[in-house]
Structures are given as structure tokens and as C-alpha cells.
C-alpha positions as CSV (number, residue, x, y, z in Angstrom):
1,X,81.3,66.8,136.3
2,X,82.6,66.4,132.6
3,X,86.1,67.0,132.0
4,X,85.6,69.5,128.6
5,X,89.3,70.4,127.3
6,X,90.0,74.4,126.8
7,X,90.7,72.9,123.2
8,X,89.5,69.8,122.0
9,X,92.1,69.5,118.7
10,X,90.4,66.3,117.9
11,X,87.3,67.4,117.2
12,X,88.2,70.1,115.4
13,X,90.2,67.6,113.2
14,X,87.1,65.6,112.9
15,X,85.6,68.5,111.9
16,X,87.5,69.2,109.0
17,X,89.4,65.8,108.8
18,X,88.3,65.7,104.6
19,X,89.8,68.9,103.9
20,X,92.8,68.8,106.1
21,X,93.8,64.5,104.8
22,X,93.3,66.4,101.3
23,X,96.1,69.0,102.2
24,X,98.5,66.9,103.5
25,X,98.1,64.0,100.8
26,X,99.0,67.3,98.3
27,X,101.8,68.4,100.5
28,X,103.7,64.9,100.7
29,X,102.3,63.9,97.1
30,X,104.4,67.1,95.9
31,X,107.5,66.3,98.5
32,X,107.3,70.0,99.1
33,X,107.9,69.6,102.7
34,X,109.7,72.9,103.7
35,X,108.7,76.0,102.6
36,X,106.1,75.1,99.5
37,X,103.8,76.5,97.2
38,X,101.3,76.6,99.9
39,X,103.4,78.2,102.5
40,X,103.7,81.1,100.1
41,X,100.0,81.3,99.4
42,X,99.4,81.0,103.3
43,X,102.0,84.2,103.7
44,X,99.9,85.7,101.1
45,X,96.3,85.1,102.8
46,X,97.6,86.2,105.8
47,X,98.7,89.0,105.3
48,X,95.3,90.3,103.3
49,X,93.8,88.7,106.9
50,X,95.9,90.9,108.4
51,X,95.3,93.8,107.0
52,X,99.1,94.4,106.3
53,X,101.6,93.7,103.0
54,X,104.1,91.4,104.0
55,X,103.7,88.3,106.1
56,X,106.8,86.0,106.9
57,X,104.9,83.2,107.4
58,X,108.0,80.7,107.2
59,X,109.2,80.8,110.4
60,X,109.3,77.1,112.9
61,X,107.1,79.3,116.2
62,X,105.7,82.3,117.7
63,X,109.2,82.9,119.7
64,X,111.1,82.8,116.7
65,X,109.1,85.2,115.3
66,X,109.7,87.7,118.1
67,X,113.4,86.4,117.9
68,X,113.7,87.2,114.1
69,X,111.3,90.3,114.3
70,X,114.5,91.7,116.9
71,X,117.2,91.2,115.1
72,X,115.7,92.4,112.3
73,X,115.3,96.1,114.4
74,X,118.7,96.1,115.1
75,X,118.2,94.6,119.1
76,X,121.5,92.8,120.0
77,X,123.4,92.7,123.6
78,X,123.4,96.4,126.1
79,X,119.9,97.7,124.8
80,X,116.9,97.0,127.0
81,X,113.5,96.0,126.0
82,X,110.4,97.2,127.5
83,X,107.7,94.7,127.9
84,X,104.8,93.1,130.2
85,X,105.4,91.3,132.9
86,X,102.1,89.3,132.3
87,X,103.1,87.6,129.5
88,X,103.9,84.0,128.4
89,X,107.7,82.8,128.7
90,X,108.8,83.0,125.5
91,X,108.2,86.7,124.9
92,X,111.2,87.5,127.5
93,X,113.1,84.4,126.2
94,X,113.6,86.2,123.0
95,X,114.7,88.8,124.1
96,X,117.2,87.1,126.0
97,X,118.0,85.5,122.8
98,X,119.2,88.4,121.1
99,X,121.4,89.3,124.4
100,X,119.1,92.7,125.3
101,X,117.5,92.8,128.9
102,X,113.8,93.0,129.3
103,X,112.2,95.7,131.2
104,X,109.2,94.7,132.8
105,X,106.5,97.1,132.7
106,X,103.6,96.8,135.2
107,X,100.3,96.3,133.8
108,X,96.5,98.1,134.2
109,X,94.6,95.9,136.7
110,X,91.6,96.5,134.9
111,X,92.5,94.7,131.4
112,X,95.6,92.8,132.2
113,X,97.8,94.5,129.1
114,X,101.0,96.9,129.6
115,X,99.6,100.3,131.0
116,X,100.9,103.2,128.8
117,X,101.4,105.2,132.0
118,X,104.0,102.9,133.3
119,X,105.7,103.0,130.3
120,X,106.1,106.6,129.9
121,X,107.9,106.6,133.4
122,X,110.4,103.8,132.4
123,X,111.0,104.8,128.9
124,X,114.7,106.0,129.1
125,X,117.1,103.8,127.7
126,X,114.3,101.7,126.2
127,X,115.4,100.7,122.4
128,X,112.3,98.6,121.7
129,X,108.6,98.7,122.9
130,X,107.1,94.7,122.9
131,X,103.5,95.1,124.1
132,X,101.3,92.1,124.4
133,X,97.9,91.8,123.3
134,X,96.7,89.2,125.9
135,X,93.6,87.0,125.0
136,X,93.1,88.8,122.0
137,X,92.5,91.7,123.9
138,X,94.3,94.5,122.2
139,X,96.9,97.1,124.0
140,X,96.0,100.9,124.0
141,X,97.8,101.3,120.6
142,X,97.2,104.6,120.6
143,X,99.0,105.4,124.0
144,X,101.9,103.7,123.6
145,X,102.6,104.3,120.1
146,X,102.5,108.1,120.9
147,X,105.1,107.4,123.6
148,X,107.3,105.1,121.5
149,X,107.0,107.8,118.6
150,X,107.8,110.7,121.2
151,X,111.1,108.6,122.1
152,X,111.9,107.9,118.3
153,X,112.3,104.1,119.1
154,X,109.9,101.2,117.2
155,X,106.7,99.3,118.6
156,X,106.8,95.4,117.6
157,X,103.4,93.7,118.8
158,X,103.1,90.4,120.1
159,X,100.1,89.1,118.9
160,X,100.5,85.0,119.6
161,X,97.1,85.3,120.8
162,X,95.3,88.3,118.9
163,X,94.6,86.5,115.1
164,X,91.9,88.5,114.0
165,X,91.6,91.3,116.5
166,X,91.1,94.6,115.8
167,X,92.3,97.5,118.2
168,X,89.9,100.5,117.6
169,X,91.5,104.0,118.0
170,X,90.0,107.7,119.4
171,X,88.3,108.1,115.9
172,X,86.7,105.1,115.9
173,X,89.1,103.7,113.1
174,X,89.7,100.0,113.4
175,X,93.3,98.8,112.9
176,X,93.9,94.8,112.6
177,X,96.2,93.7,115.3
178,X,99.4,92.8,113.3
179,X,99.8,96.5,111.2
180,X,100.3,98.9,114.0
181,X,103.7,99.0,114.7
182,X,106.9,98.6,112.9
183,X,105.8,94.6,112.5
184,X,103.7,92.3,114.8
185,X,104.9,88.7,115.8
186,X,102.1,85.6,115.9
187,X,101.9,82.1,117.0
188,X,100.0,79.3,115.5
189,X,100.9,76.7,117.8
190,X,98.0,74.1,117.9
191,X,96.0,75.5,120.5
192,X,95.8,79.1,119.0
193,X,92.8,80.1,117.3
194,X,94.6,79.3,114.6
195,X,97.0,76.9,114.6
196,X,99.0,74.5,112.6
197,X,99.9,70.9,112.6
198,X,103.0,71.2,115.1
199,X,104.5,74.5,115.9
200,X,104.3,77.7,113.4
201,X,104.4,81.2,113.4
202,X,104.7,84.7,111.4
203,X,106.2,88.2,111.3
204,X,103.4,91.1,109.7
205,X,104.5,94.2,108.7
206,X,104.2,96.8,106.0
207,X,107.6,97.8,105.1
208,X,109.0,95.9,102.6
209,X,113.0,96.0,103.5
210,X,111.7,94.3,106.9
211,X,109.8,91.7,105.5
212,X,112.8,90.8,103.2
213,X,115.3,90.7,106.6
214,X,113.0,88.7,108.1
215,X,112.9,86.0,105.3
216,X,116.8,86.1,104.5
217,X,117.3,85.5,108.7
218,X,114.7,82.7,109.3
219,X,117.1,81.0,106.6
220,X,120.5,81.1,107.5
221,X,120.9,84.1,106.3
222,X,120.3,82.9,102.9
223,X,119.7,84.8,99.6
224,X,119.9,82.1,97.3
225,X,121.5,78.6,97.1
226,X,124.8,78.4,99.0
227,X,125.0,82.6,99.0
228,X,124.3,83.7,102.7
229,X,124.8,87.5,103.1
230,X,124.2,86.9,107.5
231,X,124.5,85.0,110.1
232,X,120.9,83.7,110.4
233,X,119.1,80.9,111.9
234,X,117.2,77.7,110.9
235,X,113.9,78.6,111.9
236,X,112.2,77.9,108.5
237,X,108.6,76.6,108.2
238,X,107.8,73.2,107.0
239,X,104.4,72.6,104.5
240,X,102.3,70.9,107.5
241,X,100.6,74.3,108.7
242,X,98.6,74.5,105.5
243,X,95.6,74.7,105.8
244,X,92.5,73.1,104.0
245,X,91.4,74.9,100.7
């Protein structure tokens, strides 16, 4: 039997290897090797992809995305989290990170993805709601937005693995994983559907005091050169995720 990868990144990067040899000879032609021009244009595309108006895009990986997006809420040590127990490692991890406790909620057999009913049950105490879209498969938006709005506490998505998907409510609306919530979190480690060259990720999210906590925290807390208003983090993404023009 042939042994065919789940993702062959080598022929993908045969596939576009003119393009991608293009990009990079611009990126280390310029020296713009952290946070570029093209970083900024790639926050920019991807948050039109997204459907959304703000995309962090400079941030080193999908956990420090959720990491960042938490702190940003307000999430520190004593409030509990409520999330999936099917779900990869590093959406509990970051939790941890910002010193809440997850709360694991169990999950509908049928589609793998937090069940809304289980949630409702376990919702006291809860601070934050971190559903998973799992395989691109969205969560029941819907349900467990109504239950997080009931409660008066925010939804953050994490949607490592949901680039492009689109959750489609009881009207038959279509919303692009990534603007549901108070702000979606994504990965684009290599194997994603869309990754980078080396580890990468982004925050989404339509208000515009968010986006801007996101990008002063993913950079020390910076606001501008040697003035840091926080204590933030050095999670900042270098130029190689661009992609080819």
C-alpha cells in the first residue's frame, strides 16, 4: 500500500515554489523580517476573508492567539473557562496560561463539537465561553451564543481549523467562522489549510478597542518605541507567513 501523507507540504511547495521563492526573496531583500509591509497587508486580506474588521495577524501561533484573545477579555487567575473536552492541547494550555481553570463541557456524539445543552447546565461561574469548531465543522453558534448572551459573559471561537467556514444560522444567514463572537482565534501552522512557513496565527474580531489590545499585548505591551503601557508578551509575527502575490 502507498504511504500518502494527510499533508504532503512538499508538493504543495512545488506547487507554488515560483511564487512563494518570489515572496521570500522580497521579504529578506527588504530585511523586513518581523512584522513587515506584508504582514499588514496579510492582516488586511484576512480579515475581508474573514468577513470581520480587524485581524491581528502578528501574533508567533494559534495558542498565542487564544492566550492574547484572553487577556484581552479580562481572563486572569479564579475565573473558569468553559470549553470542549475534544479539543487539541493547546486550547486548555492557554487557558492555563492566563491562570483561569477550564471547564470541560461534554460534547454531541453526533458532530464531535461542544453541545449547547451541556453548557447551559454548567454555565454558573463561567466568565468565558471557548467553543471549538472541529474540522472546520462549525459549533451551533446560535445555541450557545444565546446562552452566553443570557449569562452576560463573551463567546471567543477557536477556529485553528475552521479558515473559510461558514456557520449558517435558523434564517439561513451565513456567518464566516471568525465574526461571531466577541473575536475568534486561528492557527496557521503548516499543516492547516492554510498555513505559514513555521508557526503563525491571528485574532478576528469586529470591535476596534480589542483589536488594538490585542496588537499592543502580542508586543510587549508596546505602543511605540520604548513606551509600553502593559505587561505584554513577545509573541510577534515574523514576515515568513506571506504568502505568494
Amino acid at each position: 500500500m502507498p504511504n500518502i501523507p494527510l499533508v504532503d507540504l512538499k508538493a504543495n511547495y512545488a506547487r507554488h515554489k515560483e511564487g512563494i521563492d518570489a515572496a521570500m526573496k522580497e521579504v529578506i531583500d527588504n530585511t523586513a523580517f518581523i512584522q513587515g509591509p506584508a504582514v499588514k497587508q496579510f492582516e488586511a486580506d484576512f480579515a475581508a476573508f474573514s468577513q470581520v474588521k480587524y485581524a491581528v495577524g502578528r501574533v508567533a501561533s494559534g495558542t498565542a492567539a487564544l492566550h492574547l484573545a484572553m487577556v484581552a477579555a479580562g481572563i486572569g487567575p479564579g475565573d473558569v473557562v468553559a470549553t470542549p473536552s475534544h479539543t487539541f492541547i493547546a486550547t486548555v494550555e492557554a487557558i492555563s496560561y492566563t491562570g483561569a481553570t477550564p471547564r470541560f463541557i461534554e460534547i454531541d456524539p453526533e458532530t464531535g463539537l461542544m453541545d449547547p445543552q451541556e453548557l447551559k447546565k454548567n454555565i454558573d461561574g463561567v466568565k468565558l465561553v471557548l467553543p471549538v469548531h472541529i474540522h472546520g465543522r462549525p459549533v451551533d453558534l446560535d445555541a450557545i451564543g444565546a446562552i452566553c448572551a443570557d449569562a452576560g459573559i463573551p463567546l471567543i471561537e477557536d477556529a485553528a481549523q475552521a479558515q473559510g467556514s461558514d456557520y449558517i444560522k435558523a434564517d439561513g444567514t451565513k456567518v464566516r467562522c471568525g465574526g461571531y463572537g466577541l473575536a475568534a482565534c486561528f492557527s496557521f501552522y503548516p499543516g492547516k489549510n492554510l498555513g505559514a512557513f513555521g508557526d503563525a496565527g491571528a485574532v478576528t474580531t469586529n470591535d476596534e478597542a480589542f483589536a488594538k489590545k490585542v496588537a499592543q499585548l502580542r508586543d510587549h505591551g508596546r505602543t511605540s518605541k520604548y513606551v509600553h503601557e502593559m505587561l505584554g508578551f513577545p509573541e510577534r509575527l515574523d514576515t515568513r507567513c506571506r504568502p505568494p502575490s
